[in-house]
ChimeraX commands (.cxc) that place a marker at each C-alpha (Angstrom):
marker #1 position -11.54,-24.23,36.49 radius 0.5
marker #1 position -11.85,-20.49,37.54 radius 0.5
marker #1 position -11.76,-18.21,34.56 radius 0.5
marker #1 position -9.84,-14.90,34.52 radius 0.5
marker #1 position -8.62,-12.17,32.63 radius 0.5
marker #1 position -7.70,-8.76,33.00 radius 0.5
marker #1 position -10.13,-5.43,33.19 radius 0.5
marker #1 position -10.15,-2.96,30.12 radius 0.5
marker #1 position -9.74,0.16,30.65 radius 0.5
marker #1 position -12.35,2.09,32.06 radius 0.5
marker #1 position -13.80,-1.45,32.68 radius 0.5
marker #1 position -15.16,-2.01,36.06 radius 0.5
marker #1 position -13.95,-4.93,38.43 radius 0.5
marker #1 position -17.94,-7.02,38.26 radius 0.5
marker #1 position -17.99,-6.53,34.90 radius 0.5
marker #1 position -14.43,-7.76,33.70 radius 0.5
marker #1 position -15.16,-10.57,36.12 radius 0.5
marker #1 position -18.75,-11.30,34.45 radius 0.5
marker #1 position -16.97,-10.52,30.30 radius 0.5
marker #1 position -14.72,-13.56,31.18 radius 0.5
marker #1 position -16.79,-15.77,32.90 radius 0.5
marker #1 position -18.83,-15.57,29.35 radius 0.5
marker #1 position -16.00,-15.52,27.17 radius 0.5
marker #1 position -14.30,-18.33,28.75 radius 0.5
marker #1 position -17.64,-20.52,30.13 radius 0.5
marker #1 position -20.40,-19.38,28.13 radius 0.5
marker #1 position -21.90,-18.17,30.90 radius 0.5
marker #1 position -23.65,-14.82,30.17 radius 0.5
marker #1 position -25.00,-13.16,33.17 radius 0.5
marker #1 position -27.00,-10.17,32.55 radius 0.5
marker #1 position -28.64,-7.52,34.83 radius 0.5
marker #1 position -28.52,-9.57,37.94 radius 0.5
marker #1 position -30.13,-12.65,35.72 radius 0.5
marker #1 position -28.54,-16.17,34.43 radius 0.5
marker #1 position -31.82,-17.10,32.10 radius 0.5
marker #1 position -34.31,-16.95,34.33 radius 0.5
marker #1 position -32.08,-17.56,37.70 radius 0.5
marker #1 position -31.05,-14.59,40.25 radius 0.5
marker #1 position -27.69,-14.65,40.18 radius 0.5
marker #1 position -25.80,-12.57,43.11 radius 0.5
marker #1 position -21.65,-12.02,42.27 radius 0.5
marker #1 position -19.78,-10.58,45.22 radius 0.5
marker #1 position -15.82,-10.14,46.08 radius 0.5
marker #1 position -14.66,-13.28,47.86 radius 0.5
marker #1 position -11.16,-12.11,48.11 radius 0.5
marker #1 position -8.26,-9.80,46.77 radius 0.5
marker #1 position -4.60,-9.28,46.69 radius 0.5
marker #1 position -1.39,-8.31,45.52 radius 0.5
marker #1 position 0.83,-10.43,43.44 radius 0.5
marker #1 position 4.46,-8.66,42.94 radius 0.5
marker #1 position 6.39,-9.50,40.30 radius 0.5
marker #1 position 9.70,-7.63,41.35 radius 0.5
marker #1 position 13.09,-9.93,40.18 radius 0.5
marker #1 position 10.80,-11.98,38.24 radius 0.5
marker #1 position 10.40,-9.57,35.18 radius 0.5
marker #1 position 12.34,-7.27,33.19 radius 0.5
marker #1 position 9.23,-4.69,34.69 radius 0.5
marker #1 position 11.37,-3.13,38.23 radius 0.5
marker #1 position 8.49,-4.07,40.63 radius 0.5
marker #1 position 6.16,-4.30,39.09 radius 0.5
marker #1 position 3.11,-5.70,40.54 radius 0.5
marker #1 position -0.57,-6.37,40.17 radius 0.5
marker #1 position -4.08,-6.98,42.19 radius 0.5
marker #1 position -5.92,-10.15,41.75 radius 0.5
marker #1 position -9.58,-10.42,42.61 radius 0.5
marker #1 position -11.77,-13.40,43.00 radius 0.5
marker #1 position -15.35,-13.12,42.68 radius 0.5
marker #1 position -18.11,-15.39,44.15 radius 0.5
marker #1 position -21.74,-15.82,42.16 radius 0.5
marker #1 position -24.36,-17.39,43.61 radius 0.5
marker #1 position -26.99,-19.05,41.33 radius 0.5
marker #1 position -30.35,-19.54,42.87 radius 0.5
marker #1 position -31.01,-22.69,40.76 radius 0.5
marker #1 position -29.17,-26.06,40.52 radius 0.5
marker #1 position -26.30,-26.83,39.02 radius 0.5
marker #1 position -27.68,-29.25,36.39 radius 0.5
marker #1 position -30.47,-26.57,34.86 radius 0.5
marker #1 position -27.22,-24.00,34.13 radius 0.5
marker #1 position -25.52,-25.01,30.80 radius 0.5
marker #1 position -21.45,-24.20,30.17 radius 0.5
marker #1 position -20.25,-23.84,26.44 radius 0.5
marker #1 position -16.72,-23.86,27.63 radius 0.5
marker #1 position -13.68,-21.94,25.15 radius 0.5
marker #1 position -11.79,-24.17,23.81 radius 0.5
marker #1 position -8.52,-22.38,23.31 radius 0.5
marker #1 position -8.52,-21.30,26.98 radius 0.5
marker #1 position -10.59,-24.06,28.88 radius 0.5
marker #1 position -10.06,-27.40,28.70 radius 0.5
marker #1 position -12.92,-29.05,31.12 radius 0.5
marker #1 position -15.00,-28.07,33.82 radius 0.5
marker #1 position -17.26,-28.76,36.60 radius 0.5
marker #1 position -19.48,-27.23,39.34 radius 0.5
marker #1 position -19.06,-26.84,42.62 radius 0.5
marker #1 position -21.21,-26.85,45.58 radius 0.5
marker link #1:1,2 radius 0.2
marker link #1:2,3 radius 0.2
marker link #1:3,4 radius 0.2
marker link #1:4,5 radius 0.2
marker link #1:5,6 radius 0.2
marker link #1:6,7 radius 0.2
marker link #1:7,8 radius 0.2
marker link #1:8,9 radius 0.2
marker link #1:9,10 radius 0.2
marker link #1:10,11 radius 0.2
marker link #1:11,12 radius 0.2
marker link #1:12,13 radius 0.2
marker link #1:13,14 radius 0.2
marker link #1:14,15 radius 0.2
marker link #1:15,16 radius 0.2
marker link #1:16,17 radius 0.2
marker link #1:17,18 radius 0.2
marker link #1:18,19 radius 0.2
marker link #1:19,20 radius 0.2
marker link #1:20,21 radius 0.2
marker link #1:21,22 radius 0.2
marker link #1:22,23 radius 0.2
marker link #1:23,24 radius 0.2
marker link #1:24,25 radius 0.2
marker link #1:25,26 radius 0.2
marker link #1:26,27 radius 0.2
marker link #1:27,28 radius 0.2
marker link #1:28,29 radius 0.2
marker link #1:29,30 radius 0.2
marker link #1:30,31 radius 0.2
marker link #1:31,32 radius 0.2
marker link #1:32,33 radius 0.2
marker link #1:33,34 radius 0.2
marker link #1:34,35 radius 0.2
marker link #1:35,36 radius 0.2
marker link #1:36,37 radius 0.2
marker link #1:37,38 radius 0.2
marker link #1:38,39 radius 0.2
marker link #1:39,40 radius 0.2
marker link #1:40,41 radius 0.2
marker link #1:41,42 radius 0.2
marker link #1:42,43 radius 0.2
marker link #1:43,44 radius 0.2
marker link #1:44,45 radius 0.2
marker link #1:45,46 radius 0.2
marker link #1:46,47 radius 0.2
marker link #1:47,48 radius 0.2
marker link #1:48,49 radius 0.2
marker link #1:49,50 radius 0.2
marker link #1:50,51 radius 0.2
marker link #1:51,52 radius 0.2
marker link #1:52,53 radius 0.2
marker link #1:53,54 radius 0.2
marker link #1:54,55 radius 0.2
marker link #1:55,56 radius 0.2
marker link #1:56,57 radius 0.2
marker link #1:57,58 radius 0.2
marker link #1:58,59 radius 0.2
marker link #1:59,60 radius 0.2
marker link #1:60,61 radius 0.2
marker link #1:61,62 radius 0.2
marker link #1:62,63 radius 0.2
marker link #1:63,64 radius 0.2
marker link #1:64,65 radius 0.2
marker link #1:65,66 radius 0.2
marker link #1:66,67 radius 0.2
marker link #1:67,68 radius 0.2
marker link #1:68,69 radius 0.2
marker link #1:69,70 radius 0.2
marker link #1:70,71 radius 0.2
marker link #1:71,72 radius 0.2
marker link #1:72,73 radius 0.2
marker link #1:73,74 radius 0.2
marker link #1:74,75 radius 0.2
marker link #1:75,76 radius 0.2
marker link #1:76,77 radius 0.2
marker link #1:77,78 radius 0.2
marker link #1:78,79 radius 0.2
marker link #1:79,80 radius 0.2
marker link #1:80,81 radius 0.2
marker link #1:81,82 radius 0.2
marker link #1:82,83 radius 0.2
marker link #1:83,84 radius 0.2
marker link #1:84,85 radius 0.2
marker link #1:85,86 radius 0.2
marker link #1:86,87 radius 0.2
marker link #1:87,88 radius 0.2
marker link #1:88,89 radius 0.2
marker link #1:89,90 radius 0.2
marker link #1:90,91 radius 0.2
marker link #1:91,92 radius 0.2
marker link #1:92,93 radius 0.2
marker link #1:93,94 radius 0.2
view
């Protein structure tokens, strides 16, 4: 499960990326911090996904940007209240 979203307006990438990681996982990281666990979030990777032919938009197009945050803390001590409309299960990864 990755959650995702868009960005507001005005909204910077880290922080749209950290708003849906708590709206969709629970997750609420908060001035570098998960509880009591250093938490670093960086850009894994980015690109564009075009849209032209596919929508009633002419080319229209958009970027999409994956983030990676590392938890210094295991897996098991971080708890997930997961959205129900939007996520259906979840694990972590390692």
């Amino acid at each position: 499960m990755i959650p995702g979203g868009h960005v507001d307006v005005g909204e910077e990438l880290e922080f749209a990326a950290l708003r849906e990681l708590r709206e969709e996982c629970g997750i609420h990281i908060k001035d570098g911090f998960l509880e009591e666990f250093k938490v670093t979030v960086s850009i894994l990777c980015a690109f564009e996904s075009s849209t032209k032919g596919k929508t009633s938009l002419p080319g229209s197009s958009h970027l999409i940007v994956f983030f990676h945050a590392k938890v210094d803390a295991r897996a098991e001590k971080i708890y997930t209240k997961f959205c129900p409309v939007e996520v259906g299960c979840g694990t972590w990864l390692s």
